[in-house]
N, C-alpha and C positions, 0 to 999 in steps of 0.2 A: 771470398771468405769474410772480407771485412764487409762489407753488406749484409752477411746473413750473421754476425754475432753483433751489428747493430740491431736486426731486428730481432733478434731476440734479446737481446739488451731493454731495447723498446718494450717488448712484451711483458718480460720480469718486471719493469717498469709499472707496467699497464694495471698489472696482476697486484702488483704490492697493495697498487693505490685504489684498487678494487676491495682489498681485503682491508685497508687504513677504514675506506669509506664505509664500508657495509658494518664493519668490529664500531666505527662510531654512530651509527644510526640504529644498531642494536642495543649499545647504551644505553642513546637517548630515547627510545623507545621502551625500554623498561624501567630510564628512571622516570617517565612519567605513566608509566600505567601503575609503580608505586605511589607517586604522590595521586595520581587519580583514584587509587585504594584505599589511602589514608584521608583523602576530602571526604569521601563520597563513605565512608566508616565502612568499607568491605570487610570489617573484621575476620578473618579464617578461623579461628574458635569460634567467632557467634554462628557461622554458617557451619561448621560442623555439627554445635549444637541443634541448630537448627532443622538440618537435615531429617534426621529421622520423625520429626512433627510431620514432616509434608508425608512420610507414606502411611504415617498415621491418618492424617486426613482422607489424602486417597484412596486408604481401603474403605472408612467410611461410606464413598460416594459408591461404593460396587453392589451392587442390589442383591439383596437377599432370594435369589432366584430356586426352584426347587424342580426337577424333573418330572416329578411325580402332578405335579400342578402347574406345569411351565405355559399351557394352551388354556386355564380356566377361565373365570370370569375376572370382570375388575374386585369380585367380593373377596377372592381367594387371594390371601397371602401367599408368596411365593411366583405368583403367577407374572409372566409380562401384561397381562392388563392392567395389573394392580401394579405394576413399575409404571406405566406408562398409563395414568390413568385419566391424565391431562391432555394427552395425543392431540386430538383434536383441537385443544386451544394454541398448542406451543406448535402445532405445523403452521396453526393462520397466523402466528409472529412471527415465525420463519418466512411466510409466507410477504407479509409485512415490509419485513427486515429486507429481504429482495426488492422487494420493490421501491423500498427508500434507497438504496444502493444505486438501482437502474437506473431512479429521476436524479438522483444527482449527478449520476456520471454523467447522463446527457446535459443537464445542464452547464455543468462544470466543463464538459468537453466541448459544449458552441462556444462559451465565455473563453475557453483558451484559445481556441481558432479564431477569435477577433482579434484576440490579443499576439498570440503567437507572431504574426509578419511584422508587425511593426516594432516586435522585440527583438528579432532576428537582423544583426547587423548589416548584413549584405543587403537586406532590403528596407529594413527604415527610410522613412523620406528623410528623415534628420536626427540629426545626432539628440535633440534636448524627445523626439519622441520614441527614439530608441530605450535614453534612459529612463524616462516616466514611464514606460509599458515594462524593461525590465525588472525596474523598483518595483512596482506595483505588484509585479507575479510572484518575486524574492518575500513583499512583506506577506500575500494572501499565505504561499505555502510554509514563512515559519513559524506561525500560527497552530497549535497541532488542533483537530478537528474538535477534542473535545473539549477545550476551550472553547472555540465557538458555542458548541453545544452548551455550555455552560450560559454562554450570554445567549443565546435565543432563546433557553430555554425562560428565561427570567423577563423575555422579550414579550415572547408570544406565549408562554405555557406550554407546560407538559404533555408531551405528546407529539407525532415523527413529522408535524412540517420543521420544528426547531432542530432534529435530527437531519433531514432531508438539506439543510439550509445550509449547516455545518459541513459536512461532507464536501457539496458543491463549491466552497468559499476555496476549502483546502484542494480540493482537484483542479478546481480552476489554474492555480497556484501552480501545482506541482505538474498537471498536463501542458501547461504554457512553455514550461522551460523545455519538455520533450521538446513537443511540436515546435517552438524556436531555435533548437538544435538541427534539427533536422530538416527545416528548410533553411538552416546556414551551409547545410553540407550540399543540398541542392548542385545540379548543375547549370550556372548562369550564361551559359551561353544559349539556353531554350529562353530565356530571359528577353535577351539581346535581342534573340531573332522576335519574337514577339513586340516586343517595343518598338523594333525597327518596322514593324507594318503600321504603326499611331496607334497601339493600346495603349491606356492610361492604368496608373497601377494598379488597382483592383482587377483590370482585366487581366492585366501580367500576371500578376498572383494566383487568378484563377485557370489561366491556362497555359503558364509555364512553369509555375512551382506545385501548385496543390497533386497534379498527377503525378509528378514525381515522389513525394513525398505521401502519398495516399495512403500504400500498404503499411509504411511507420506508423500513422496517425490509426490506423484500425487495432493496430497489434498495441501498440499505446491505451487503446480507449478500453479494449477486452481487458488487457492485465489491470487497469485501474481499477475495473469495476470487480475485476476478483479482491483486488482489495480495497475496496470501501463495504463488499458485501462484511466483510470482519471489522469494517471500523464500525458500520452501522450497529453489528452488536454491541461493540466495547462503548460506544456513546449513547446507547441504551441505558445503563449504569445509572446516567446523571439528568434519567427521565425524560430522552429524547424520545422512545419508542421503540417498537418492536421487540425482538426476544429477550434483548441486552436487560430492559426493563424487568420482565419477570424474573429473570436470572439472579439480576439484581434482589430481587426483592424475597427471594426462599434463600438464598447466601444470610441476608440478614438474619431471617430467619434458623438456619442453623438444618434448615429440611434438605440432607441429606442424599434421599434417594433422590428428591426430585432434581435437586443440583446437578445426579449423577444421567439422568435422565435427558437433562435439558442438554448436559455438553457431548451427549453423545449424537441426540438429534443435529446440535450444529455443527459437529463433525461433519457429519452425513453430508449434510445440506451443501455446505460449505465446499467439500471434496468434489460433490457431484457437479459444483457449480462452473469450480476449477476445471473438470475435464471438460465438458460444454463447452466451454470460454477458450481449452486450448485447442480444442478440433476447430470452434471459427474462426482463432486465430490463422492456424494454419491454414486453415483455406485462405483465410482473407490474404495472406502473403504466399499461398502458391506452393506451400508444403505439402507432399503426397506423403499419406501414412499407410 
């Protein structure tokens, strides 16, 4: 008896200091998403106000479309040709914007596979090159892309090698720290065995961590490149190239339909690229759907 109303002794114990803990970290979690409301001017009256502007806007962007005339030509108002009377140019941006996405993830993705092993503790040859490779991928990825963009573009000029260049800088950055995660979790005794036949590290790397680690690094390199395909438009804006740019450029303008036009094509695009990207992920890691 005296056993069991120690442990639950213990337990009410357990329990309080459960509830002490969590009642103060709920606190302190709400008094700083106040003071993060009151820096950053979250007003809740201005966003109330505000509110009702954006569906103002967004019905603006919804095309004046008509049944009667829904299959005409581009000359007929109402019609989807006359919505979509630019097709042709905003697919080959899309089209563009893909392809600046692709060259960076791959570049971005050899640039973190150099970098990755010698970031990754358990294999560094040393400690001062451990930290140079981790600093270096810490500063590329907190850089956000379109900063980059901003300085290439003032670099090289407008237009998607300053886009393509940006992206890469940042992926490099942020696929390092994957890929150096993941072969810290490695199994080191395929290491061991390797080493102990006289490989020298590059060899070890390449045949006792990279295979283990392979299906990470594919499922890593697919989800990037779903998202640089979205960075690549948003750093369009600041005349890197691709769709982002003409997006950019009818907003200013105040052209409405075409606004409404363009973000529905990059829906599309975008969606479509996402399920592609998740069917080869899956394969690439052995998922049956």
């Amino acid at each position: 008896m005296a056993d069991r109303a120690h442990i639950e002794a213990a337990l009410r114990e357990r329990r309080r200091h459960a509830i002490v803990t969590g009642s103060l970290a709920g606190a302190l979690l709400l008094v700083g998403l106040i003071v993060s409301a009151i820096i950053s001017e979250a007003d809740p009256a201005t966003i109330l106000a505000g509110a009702p502007r954006v569906g103002i806007y967004l019905a603006k962007l919804v095309p004046d479309l008509r049944a009667g005339v829904l299959f005409a030509g581009t000359q007929t108002e109402g019609s989807l040709a006359y919505w979509m009377y630019r097709f042709d140019l905003w697919v080959w941006l899309l089209f563009e914007t893909s392809q600046m996405a692709a060259l960076a993830t791959l570049i971005g993705s050899g640039l973190a596979l150099l970098f990755c092993f010698p970031a990754a503790a358990n294999l560094a040859p040393n400690r001062w090159v451990y930290r140079i490779c981790r600093r270096s991928l810490e500063m590329l990825r907190s850089v956000p892309d379109i900063v980059y963009a901003l300085i290439l573009v003032w670099t090289f000029g407008v237009g998607p090698l300053a886009g393509i260049l940006a992206i890469a800088l940042h992926t490099t950055g942020s696929l390092g720290k994957l890929f150096a995660e993941a072969a810290e979790n490695a199994d080191m005794r395929q290491w061991d065995a390797v080493v102990a036949t006289g490989a020298n590290w590059p060899e070890a790397v390449r045949f006792a961590i990279v295979p283990q680690i392979l299906p990470n690094i594919l499922s890593y390199v697919l989800f990037r490149f779903e998202s640089n395909v979205r960075g690549a438009t948003v750093i369009g804006f600041v005349g890197a190239g691709g769709i982002g740019q003409e997006l950019y450029t009818v907003i200013s303008f105040n052209y409405y339909q075409e606004i409404g036009a363009i973000v529905v094509l990059i829906v599309a695009a975008v969606s479509l690229i996402d399920l592609l990207s998740e069917r080869l992920r899956r394969s690439a890691i052995g998922i049956v759907t």
